[in-house]
N, C-alpha and C positions, 0 to 999 in steps of 0.2 A: 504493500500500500504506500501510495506515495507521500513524503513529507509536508504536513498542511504550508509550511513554508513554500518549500516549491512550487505548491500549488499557487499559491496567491501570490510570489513573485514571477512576474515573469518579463520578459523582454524577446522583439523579433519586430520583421516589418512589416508593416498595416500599409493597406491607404485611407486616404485622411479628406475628409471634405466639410466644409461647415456651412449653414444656410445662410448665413445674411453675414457673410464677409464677399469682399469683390470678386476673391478669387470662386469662380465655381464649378475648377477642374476637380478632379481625385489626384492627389498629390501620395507619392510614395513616401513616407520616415518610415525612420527606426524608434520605434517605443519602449519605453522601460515602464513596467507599472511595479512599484513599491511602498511596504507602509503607506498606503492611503493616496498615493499620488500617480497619474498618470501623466509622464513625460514623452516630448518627440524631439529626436534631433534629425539634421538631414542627411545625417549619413551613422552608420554605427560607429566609424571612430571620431567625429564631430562632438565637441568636447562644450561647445555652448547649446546650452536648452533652448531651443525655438518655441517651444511653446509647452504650458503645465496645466493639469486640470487636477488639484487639491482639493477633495473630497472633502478635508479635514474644514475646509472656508467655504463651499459651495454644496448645497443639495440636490440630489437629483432626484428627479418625478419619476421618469420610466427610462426602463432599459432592454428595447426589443431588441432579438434578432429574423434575419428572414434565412435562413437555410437555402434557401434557391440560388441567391445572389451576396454568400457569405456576409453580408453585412449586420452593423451593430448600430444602431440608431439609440443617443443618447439625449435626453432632455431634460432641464433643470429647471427648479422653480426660480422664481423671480426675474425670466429673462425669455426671449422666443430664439434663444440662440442652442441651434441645435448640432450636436457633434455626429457626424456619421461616420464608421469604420468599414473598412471592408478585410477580409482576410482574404489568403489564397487558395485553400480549403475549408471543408467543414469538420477535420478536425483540428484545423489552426482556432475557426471559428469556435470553436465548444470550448477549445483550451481559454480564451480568449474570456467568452463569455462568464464563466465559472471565477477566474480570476479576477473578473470586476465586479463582480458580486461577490465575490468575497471582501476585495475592498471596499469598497461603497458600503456592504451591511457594517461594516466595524468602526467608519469612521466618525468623526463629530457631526456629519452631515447628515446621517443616516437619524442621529438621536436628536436633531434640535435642527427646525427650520433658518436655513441662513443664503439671504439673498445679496445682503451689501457688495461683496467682490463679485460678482457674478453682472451685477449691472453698471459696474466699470467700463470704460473704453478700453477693449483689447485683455480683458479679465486675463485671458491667458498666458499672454504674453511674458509674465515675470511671474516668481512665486513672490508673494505678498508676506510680509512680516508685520509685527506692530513695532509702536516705537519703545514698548518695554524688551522686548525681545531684543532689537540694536541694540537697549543700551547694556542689555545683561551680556551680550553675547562680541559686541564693538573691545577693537584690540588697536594696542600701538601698531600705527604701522597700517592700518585698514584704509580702504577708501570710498571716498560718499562722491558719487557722481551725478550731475545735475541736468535734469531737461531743463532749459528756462525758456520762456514765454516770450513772444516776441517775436518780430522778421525779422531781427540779424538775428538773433542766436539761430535763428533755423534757417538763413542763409548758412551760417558758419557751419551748421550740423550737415549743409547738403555740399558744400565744399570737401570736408573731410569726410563725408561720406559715413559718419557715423551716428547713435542715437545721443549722445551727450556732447553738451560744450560749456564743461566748467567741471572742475572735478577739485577737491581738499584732501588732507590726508588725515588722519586721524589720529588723536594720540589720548590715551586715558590713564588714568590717577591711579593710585590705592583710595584715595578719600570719594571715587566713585563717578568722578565728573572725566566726561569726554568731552573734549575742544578738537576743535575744527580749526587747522591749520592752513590758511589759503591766502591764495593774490586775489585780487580784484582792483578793475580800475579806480572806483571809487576810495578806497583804503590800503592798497600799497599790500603788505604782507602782514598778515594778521594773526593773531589767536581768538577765535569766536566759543566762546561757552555754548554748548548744545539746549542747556538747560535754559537759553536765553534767546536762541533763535526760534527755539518753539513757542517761549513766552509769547515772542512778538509777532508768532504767524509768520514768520520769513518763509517757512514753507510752501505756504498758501502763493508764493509769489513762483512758482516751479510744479512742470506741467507734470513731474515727479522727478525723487530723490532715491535712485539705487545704491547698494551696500553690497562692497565685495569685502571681501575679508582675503588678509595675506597667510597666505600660508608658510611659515618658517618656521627653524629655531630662533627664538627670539633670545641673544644672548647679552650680557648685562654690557659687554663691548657694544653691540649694536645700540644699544639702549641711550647709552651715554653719548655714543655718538651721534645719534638723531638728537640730545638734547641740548650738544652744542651747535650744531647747526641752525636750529631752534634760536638760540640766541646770536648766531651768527647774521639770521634773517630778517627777525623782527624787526617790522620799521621801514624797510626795504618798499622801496616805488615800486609800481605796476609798470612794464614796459614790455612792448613787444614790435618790434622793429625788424625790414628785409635784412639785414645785419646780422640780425640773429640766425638765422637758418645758411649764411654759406658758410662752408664749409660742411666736415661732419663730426671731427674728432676736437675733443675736449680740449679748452685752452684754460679754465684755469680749476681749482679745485671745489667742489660742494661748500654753498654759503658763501662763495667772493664774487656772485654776479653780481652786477653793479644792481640790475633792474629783474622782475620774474613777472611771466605770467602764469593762469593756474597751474597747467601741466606741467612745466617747466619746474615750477617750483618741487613740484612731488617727484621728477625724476631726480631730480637732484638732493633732493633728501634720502630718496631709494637709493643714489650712489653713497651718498653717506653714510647711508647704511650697510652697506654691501652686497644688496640685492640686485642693484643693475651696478653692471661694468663700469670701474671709473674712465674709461677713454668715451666715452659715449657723452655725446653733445648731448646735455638737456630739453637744448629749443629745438630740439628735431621730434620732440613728445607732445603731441595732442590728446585731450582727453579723448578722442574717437580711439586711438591706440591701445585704452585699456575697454574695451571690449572685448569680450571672451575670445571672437573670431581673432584677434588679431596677436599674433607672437610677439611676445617682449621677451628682451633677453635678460629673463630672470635669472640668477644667479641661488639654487638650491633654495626656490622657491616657486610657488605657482600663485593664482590666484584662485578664490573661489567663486560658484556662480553668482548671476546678477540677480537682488533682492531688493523690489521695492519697498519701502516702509512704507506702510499704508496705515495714516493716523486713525481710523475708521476702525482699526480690530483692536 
């Protein structure tokens, strides 16, 4: 008899269609379904999530299949946004079946009505955290990257070609406060209290705020060395200038730029640290670059996925 685990995890490649999004081919991923969540990337070794449906935040209404035409027709309360799966068999199809109704029966969705994330724009797109969870969970060294509102920032976002244009780095205490380390034109290089930007709704001004988390050894050298830099930068003018991008290799050392913009400022803190390479030009980093998709030359470290904090849970 098989392991109830194995049963209810499982992973392979589905096709994928949804009703009321523009696309309305059947689209081939690779899905993971675990612990309560079903995820798709575009390929099985594709290391950023394209898209999550967390059972644990969303409830679902019904979950037909049709046997003729392998498919799984999925629908959720609170929203007419409907998930359709097809398999390549009917017994991809049954495996398939069985394993989402195993998740679904178990998770928070199943025992308490919850619509809030589900009638978001693009629900799926990101897994959803709240902001206790960042703060219990937010590390030296993490980073919070920003959609902002507006036609340049999404000029700027359609230039680099990415979902974000504006990214901080994060640093937090023993006494429990995370501050937000960043440039900005307005303030030069700053330290911003977290517990202070929420006070004042600064979020509310951002079409959303994702959370990656660094993955390392975080060693007391690293530590100390991010906290001189720290004070090597604060104060420091916002500047971004064609100057900045010729060349490609580093002319002088973490903290002796004269001026930073955001990205810039976090790669160079990362060299500080000794996460990215110190010959590596800083202004050659956009926050578009810390996107799952895109390789940085991390240095015995990765990043982890993109998390919205969604002030709502």
């Amino acid at each position: 008899m098989a392991d109830i685990n194995t049963v209810a995890n499982k992973e392979g490649w589905l096709y994928k269609k949804s009703t009321n999004t523009v696309v309305k081919k059947w689209l081939h991923r690779y899905f993971k379904l675990t612990n309560c969540k079903l995820i798709y990337y575009h390929s099985e070794t594709d290391h950023r999530q394209r898209g999550i449906f967390d059972f644990n935040q969303i409830t679902v209404l019904s979950i037909n299949s049709t046997m003729q035409k392998f498919e799984i027709c999925i629908e959720f309360i609170g929203s007419d946004y409907t998930l359709r799966l097809r398999a390549h068999n009917t017994e991809e199809l049954a495996d398939w079946v069985l394993a989402l109704n195993m998740n679904i029966g178990c998770s928070l969705g199943m025992r308490k009505e919850l619509s809030s994330v589900i009638q978001k724009e693009k629900f799926w797109r990101y897994q959803r955290i709240s902001d206790f969870f960042f703060r219990r969970h937010a590390n030296t060294g993490d980073l919070l990257l920003f959609r902002s509102k507006g036609i340049i920032a999404k000029m700027q976002r359609g230039i680099t070609r990415g979902s974000f244009d504006h990214i901080a780095l994060i640093m937090c205490y023993a006494s429990g406060k995370v501050i937000l380390l960043e440039a900005t034109d307005k303030d030069g290089v700053a330290c911003l209290e977290w517990d202070y930007f929420v006070k004042m709704n600064w979020h509310l001004m951002y079409l959303g705020l994702v959370y990656r988390s660094l993955e390392t050894m975080r060693t007391d050298n690293m530590i100390k060395n991010l906290e001189n830099f720290v004070m090597k930068v604060d104060g420091k003018k916002f500047g971004i200038s064609p100057g900045k991008f010729i060349g490609k290799k580093n002319e002088v050392e973490p903290g002796e730029e004269d001026t930073f913009f955001c990205s810039e400022l976090v790669a160079s803190a990362y060299k500080a640290m000794g996460v990215f390479p110190s010959d590596l030009k800083s202004s050659t980093i956009w926050p578009a670059d810390f996107m799952d998709a895109k390789k940085l030359p991390l240095i015995n470290a990765t990043l982890g996925p993109e998390m919205m904090i969604d002030f709502d849970l």
